[in-house]
C-alpha positions in Angstrom: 15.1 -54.9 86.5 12.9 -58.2 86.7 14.3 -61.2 86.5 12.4 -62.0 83.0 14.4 -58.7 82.1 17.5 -60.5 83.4 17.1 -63.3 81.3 16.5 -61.4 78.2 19.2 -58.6 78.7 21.1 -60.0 75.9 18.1 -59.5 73.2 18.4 -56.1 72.1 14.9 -54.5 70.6 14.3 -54.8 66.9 13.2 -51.7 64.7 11.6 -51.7 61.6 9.0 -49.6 59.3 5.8 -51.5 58.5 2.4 -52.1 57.2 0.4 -52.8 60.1 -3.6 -52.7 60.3 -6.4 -53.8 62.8 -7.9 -57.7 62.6 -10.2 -56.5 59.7 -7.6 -55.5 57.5 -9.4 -52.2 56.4 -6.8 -49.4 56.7 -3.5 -50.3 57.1 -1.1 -47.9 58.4 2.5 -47.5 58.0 4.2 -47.4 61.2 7.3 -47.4 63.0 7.5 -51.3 64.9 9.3 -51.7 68.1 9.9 -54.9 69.4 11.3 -54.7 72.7 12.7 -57.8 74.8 12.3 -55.9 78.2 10.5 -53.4 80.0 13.6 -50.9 79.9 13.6 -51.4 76.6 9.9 -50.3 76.7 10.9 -47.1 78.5 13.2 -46.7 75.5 10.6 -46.8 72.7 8.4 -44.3 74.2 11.4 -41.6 74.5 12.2 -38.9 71.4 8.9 -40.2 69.6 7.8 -38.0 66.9 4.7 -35.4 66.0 2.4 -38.9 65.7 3.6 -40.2 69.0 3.1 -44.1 69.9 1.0 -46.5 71.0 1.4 -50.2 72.5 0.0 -53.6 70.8 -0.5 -57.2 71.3 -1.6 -59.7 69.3 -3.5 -57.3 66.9 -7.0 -59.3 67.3 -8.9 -55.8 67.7 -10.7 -55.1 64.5 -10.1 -51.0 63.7 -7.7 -48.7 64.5 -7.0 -48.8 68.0 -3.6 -50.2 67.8 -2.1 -48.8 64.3 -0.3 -45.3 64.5 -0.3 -43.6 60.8 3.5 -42.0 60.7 3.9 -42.6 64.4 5.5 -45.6 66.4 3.6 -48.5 67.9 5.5 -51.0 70.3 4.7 -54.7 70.2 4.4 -56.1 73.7 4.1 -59.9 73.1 8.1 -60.7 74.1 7.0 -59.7 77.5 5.5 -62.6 78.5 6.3 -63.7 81.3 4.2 -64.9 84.2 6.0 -63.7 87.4 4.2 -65.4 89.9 0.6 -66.9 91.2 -0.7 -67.6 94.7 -2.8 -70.3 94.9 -4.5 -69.2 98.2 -5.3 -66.2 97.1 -5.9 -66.6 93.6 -3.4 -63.5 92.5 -1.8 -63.2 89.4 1.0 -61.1 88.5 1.8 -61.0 84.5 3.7 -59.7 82.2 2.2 -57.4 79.5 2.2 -59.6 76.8 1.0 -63.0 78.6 -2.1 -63.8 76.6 -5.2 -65.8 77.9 -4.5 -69.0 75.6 -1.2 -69.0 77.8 -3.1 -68.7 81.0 -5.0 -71.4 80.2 -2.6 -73.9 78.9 -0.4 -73.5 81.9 -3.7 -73.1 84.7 -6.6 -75.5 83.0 -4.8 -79.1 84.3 -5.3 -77.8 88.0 -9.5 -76.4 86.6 -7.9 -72.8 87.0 -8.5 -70.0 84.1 -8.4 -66.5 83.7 -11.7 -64.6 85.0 -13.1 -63.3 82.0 -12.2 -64.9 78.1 -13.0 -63.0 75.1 -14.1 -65.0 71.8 -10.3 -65.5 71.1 -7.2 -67.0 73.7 -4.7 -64.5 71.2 -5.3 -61.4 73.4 -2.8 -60.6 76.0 -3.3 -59.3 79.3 -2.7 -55.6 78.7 -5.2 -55.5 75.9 -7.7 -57.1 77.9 -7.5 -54.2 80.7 -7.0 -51.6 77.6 -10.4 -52.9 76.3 -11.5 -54.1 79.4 -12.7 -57.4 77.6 -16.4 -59.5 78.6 -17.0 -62.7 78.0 -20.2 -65.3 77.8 -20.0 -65.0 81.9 -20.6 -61.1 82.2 -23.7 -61.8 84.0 -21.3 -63.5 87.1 -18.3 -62.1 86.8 -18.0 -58.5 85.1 -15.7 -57.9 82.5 -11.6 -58.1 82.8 -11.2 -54.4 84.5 -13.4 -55.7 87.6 -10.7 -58.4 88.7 -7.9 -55.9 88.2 -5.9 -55.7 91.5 -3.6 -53.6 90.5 -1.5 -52.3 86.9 2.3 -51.0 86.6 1.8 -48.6 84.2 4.6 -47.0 82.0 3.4 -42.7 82.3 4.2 -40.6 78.6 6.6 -39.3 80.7 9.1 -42.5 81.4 8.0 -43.0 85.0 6.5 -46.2 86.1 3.7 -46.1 88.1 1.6 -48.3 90.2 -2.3 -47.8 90.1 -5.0 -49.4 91.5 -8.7 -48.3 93.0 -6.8 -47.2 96.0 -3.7 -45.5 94.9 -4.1 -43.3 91.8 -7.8 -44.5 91.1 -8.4 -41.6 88.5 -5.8 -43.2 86.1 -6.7 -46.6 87.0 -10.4 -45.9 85.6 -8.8 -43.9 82.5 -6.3 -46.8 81.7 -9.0 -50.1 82.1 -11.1 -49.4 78.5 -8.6 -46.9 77.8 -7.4 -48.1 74.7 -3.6 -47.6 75.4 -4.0 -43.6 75.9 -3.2 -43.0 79.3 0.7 -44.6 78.8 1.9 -48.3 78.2 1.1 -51.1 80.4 3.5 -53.0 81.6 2.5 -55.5 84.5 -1.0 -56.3 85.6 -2.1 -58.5 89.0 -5.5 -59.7 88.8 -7.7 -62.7 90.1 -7.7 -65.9 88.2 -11.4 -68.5 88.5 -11.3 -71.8 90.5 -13.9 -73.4 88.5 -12.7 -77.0 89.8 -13.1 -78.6 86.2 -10.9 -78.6 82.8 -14.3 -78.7 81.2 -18.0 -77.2 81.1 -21.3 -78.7 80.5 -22.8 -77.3 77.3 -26.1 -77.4 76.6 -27.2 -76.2 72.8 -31.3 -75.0 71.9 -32.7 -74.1 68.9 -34.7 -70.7 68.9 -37.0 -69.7 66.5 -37.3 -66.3 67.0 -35.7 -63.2 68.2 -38.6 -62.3 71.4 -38.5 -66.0 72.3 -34.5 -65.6 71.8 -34.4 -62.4 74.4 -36.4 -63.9 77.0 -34.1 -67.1 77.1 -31.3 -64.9 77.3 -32.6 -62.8 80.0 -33.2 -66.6 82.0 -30.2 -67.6 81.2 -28.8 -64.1 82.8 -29.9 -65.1 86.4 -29.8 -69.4 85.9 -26.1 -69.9 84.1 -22.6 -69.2 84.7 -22.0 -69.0 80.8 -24.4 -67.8 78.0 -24.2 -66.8 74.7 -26.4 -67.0 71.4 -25.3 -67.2 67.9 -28.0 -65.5 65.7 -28.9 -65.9 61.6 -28.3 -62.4 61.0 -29.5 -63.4 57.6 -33.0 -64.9 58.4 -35.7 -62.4 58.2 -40.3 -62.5 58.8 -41.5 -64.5 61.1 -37.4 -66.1 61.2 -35.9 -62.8 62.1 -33.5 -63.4 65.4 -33.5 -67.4 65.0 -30.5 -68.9 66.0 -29.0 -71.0 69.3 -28.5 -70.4 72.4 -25.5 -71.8 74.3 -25.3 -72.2 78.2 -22.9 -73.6 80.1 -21.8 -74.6 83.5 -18.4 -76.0 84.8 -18.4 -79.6 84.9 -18.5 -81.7 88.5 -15.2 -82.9 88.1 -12.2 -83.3 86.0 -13.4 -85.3 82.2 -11.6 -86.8 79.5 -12.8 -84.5 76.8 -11.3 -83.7 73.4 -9.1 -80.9 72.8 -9.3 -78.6 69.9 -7.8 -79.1 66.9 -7.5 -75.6 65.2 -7.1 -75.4 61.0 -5.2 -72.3 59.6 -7.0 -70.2 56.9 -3.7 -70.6 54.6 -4.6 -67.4 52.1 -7.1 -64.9 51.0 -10.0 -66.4 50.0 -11.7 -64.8 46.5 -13.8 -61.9 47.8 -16.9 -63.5 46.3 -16.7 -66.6 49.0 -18.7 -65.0 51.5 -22.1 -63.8 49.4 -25.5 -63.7 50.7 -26.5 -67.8 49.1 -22.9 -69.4 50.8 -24.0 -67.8 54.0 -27.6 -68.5 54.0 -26.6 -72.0 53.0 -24.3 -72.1 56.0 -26.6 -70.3 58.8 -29.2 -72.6 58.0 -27.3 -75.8 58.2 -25.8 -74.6 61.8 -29.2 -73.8 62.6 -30.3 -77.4 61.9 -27.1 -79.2 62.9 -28.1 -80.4 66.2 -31.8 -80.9 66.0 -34.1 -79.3 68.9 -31.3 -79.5 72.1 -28.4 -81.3 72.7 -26.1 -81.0 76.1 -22.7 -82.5 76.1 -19.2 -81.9 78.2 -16.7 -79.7 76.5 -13.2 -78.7 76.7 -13.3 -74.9 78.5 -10.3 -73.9 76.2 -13.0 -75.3 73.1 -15.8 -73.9 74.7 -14.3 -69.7 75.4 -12.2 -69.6 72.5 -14.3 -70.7 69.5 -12.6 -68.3 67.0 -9.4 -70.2 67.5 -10.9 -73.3 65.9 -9.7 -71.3 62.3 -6.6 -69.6 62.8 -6.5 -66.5 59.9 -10.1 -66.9 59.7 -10.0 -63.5 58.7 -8.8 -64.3 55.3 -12.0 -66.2 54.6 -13.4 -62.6 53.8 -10.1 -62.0 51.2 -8.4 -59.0 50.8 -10.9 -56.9 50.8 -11.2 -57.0 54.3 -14.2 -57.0 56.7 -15.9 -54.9 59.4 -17.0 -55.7 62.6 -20.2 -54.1 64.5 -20.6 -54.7 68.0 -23.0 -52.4 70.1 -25.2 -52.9 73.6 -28.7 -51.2 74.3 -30.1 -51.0 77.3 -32.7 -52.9 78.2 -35.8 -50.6 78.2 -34.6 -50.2 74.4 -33.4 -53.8 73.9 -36.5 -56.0 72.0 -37.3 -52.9 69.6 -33.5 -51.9 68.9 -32.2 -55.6 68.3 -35.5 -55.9 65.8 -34.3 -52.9 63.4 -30.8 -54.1 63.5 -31.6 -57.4 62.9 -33.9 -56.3 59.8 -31.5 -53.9 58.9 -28.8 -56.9 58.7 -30.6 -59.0 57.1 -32.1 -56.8 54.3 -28.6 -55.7 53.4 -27.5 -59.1 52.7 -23.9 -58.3 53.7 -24.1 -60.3 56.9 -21.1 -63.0 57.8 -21.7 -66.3 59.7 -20.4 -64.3 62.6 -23.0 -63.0 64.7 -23.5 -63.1 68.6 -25.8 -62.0 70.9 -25.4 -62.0 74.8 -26.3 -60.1 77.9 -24.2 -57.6 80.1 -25.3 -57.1 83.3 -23.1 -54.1 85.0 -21.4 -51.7 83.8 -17.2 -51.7 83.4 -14.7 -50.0 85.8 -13.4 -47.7 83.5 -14.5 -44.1 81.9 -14.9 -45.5 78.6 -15.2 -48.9 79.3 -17.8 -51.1 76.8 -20.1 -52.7 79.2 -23.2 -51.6 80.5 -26.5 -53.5 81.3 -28.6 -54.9 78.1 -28.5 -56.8 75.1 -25.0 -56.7 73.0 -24.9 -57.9 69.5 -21.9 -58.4 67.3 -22.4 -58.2 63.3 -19.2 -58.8 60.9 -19.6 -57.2 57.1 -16.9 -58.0 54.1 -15.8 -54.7 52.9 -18.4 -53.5 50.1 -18.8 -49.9 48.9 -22.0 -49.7 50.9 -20.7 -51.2 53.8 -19.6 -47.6 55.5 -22.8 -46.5 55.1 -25.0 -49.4 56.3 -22.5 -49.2 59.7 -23.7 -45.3 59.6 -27.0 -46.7 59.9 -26.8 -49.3 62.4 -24.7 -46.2 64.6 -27.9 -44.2 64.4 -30.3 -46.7 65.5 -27.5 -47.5 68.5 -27.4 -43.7 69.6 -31.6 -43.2 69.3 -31.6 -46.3 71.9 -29.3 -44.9 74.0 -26.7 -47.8 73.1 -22.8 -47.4 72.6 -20.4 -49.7 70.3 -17.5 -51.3 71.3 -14.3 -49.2 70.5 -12.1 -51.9 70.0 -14.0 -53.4 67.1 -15.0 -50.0 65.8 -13.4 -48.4 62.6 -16.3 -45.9 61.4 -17.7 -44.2 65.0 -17.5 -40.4 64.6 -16.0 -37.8 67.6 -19.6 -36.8 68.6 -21.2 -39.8 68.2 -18.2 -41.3 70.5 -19.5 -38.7 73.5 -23.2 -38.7 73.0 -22.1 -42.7 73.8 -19.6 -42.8 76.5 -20.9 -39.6 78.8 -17.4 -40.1 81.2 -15.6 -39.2 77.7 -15.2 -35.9 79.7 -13.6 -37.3 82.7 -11.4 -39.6 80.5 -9.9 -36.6 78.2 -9.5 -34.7 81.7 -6.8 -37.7 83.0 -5.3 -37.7 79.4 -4.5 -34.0 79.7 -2.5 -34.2 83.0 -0.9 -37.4 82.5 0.2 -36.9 78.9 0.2 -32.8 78.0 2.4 -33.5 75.2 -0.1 -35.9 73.6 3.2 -38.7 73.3 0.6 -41.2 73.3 -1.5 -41.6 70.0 -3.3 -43.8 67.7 -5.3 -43.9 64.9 -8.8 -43.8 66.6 -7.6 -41.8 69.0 -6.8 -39.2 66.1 -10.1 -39.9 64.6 -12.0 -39.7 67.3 -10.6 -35.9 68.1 -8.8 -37.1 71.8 -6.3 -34.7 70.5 -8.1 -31.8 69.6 -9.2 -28.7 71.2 -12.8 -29.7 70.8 -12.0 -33.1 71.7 -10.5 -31.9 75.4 -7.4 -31.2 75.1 
C-alpha cells in the first residue's frame, strides 16, 4: 500500500448504477460506476465482474464509446490522483492514474516545467493519455504521450499488478499505450516531463487563404516550430476551401507577466438549432478576420495547449442532441488530394461546427493501435442530424482509399473491418489481449463494436 493509499484508507469505494456516455453525448450507456479511493480498492472492482466485464475512466473527454460499458462495470480513476514524486535532474515523473495534465501544469508551470505532450483539453488524466496515447500541436518535436513513457504499473484482468516498460514486458507495453483500457487497468505511470524554461510561449497568428497554401505552411512549420497547429473554415468552400489560421508557437526567452485564462461554463443545453450552417458561417468568418493579416504576441502555455478549456461544458453548445467528432490522418503521398474531398465534402454538408483543426504528425506512436503516423490530421465536429451517420460513412471511405486511419478515441461509427484495414498491428494487439485477458474481463462499448471479442475479431 502507497502512502496516498494510506491516506485514503478511511474512504471506502462508492457504487452506483448510471447513465454514462462519451464527450459527444450520443449513446449513453447504463453502467455499473465504481469509484474507488485506492488502488486496492481498484483490484477490488475488477474481481467477480459480470458477462459485460469492465473498463477504467477518467475524466470522460473522449467523444464515443471507449470508456462506457453497456450492462457492464466501468471504474472511475480520478480519486487517484496523486503525484508521488518528481526528480528534477532527471525530469521523471511518477503519477497516479487519475492526475490529469491541467494538474501537471498548475503545480510544474511557475518553475516553466509541463507535461511533454498536451492534448486540446488539461481534463485528461494520465492514464488516458497513455490509453490513447494522446498528440499535441508539438508532435513534429516530441511524439505523442506513449514516446515519453518510462514505465506503467499496470493492474492484469487477472488481479496482479504488473510493471511494463520497453524493456520488461514490451509486448504489453505496446498493447496497453493506444490500447484503449483493453489490456487491464492502469494504475501508475512514470514518464518525462519538458523544461521549456518559460510559463509562456510566443504565438504568432497568419491568415491563409487557401487549403495548398495552408499545407505547405504546415509542412514549414513542421521542421521551423516547436508548436503548430491550424484552425480551418470547414464551412468555406471554391477558391476559399481550406482558409483558415495557422498558429505557431515557440517558448518564450524568459519568465512573462502574461494573463491567465479565465474559463466560462456552458450552464445548459443550448436549443439544437444554435449551431446551423448561417451562426457558424457568421462565426468562421469573423475568426477568420479577427486579427487582420498576422499578429504575434506572448501567451500563457496553460492558454495556449488547452484552448477547449476556455468554455467549460462547451459540449452543450450543440444541445441534447449531441455531436460527433471526426478526426483522421493521411499520409502524406495522399495528404493535398484527401484533405480537398474532405474539406468539400464538409463543407457541402453544411453540418460543420466552429471546431476544426488541422496539424501535422511526424512519426508514428509506440503502440499497436496507437493514432499517429506521418501526414496531415484533421478534426471535424458534426451536431447529431439524421444524416450525420452517413456523411461520417463517407468521410471513413475517403480515409481508407488514402490509406488514412481515424482516431479511436473520438470515433463512435468506425466498423470492425474498416478498424483493421486501418491499424494493420490490430493482429498483434488482439494476440496480447488473448493471453493477458482469456476471459475477456476487460470490455467496453467500442471494444464490443469493433468485434475485439469475437472469433473473427481474434479471439
Amino acid at each position: 500500500m502507497t502512502a496516498a493509499d494510506s491516506n485514503r484508507s478511511a474512504a471506502r469505494t462508492a457504487i452506483s448504477h448510471t447513465q454514462l456516455s462519451g464527450w459527444g453525448r450520443i449513446a449513453p450507456a447504463n453502467c455499473e460506476l465504481w469509484q474507488p479511493s485506492s488502488q486496492p480498492d481498484v483490484i477490488d472492482a475488477i474481481a467477480s465482474v459480470g458477462d459485460h466485464g469492465v473498463i477504467g475512466r477518467g475524466c470522460g473527454r473522449s467523444y464515443g464509446d471507449v470508456s462506457i460499458n453497456s450492462g457492464g462495470r466501468v471504474i472511475d480513476m480520478t480519486a487517484l490522483n496523486t503525484i508521488e514524486r518528481y526528480d528534477a535532474g532527471t525530469g521523471i515523473i511518477v503519477c497516479e492514474a487519475g492526475v490529469t495534465m491541467r494538474q501537471l501544469v498548475t503545480n510544474y508551470l511557475p518553475d516553466g516545467i509541463v507535461p511533454p505532450i498536451c492534448p486540446g483539453t488539461g481534463y485528461v488524466t494520465v492514464a488516458g493519455a497513455v490509453a490513447h496515447d494522446v498528440h499535441g500541436k508539438n508532435h513534429d518535436k516530441h511524439g505523442s504521450f506513449g514516446d515519453h513513457v518510462q514505465w506503467i504499473d499496470l493492474l492484469l484482468p487477472g488481479g496482479e499488478v504488473r510493471r511494463i516498460s520497453m524493456e520488461q514486458h514490451p509486448e504489453l507495453f505496446r498493447a496497453t499505450i493506444g490500447g484503449a483500457g483493453l489490456t487491464g487497468v492502469i494504475m501508475r505511470v512514470a514518464f518525462r516531463m519538458l523544461d521549456i524554461g518559460s510559463n509562456a510561449v510566443k504565438v504568432r497568428e497568419q491568415r491563409i487563404d487557401g487549403l495548398d497554401q495552408f499545407m505547405d505552411a504546415l509542412r514549414i512549420a513542421d521542421k521551423q516550430c516547436t508548436y503548430s497547429v491550424g484552425w480551418v473554415d470547414a464551412l468555406a468552400g471554391g477558391a476559399r476551401l481550406g482558409r483558415g489560421i495557422l498558429i505557431t508557437a515557440e517558448p518564450a526567452e524568459a519568465f512573462r507577466r502574461v494573463r491567465k485564462r479565465i474559463s466560462i461554463d456552458v450552464p445548459f443545453d443550448l436549443p439544437g438549432w444554435t449551431l446551423n450552417r448561417l451562426s457558424v458561417r457568421l462565426f468562421n468568418t469573423f475568426y477568420f478576420r479577427r486579427i487582420g493579416r498576422e499578429r504575434t504576441q506572448y501567451v500563457d502555455f496553460e492558454r495556449f495547449v488547452f484552448p477547449l478549456d476556455a468554455l467549460l461544458h462547451w459540449n452543450r453548445l450543440y444541445g441534447s442532441r449531441g455531436v460527433y467528432q471526426f478526426q483522421c490522418v493521411i499520409p502524406h503521398d495522399h495528404a493535398v488530394a484527401a484533405m480537398r474531398e474532405l474539406l468539400r465534402l464538409s463543407s457541402s454538408s453544411g453540418a460543420a461546427s466552429p471546431l476544426a483543426v488541422m496539424k501535422t504528425l511526424s512519426g508514428n506512436g509506440r503502440g499497436y493501435i496507437s493514432f499517429p503516423k506521418p501526414g496531415f490530421t484533421l478534426a471535424l465536429d458534426f451536431p447529431r442530424t439524421r444524416r450525420s451517420t452517413e456523411l461520417i460513412a463517407r468521410l471513413h471511405e475517403i480515409t481508407l482509399r488514402n490509406d488514412g486511419r481515424v482516431y479511436l478515441a473520438k470515433d463512435l461509427c468506425l466498423q470492425p473491418a474498416q478498424f483493421r484495414r486501418m491499424y494493420p498491428d490490430a493482429a498483434r494487439f488482439e494476440q496480447v489481449l488473448r493471453e493477458v485477458d482469456p476471459d475477456r474481463v476487460m470490455q467496453s462499448d467500442m471494444s464490443r463494436r469493433l468485434d475485439l471479442h469475437t472469433t473473427t475479431g481474434g479471439w
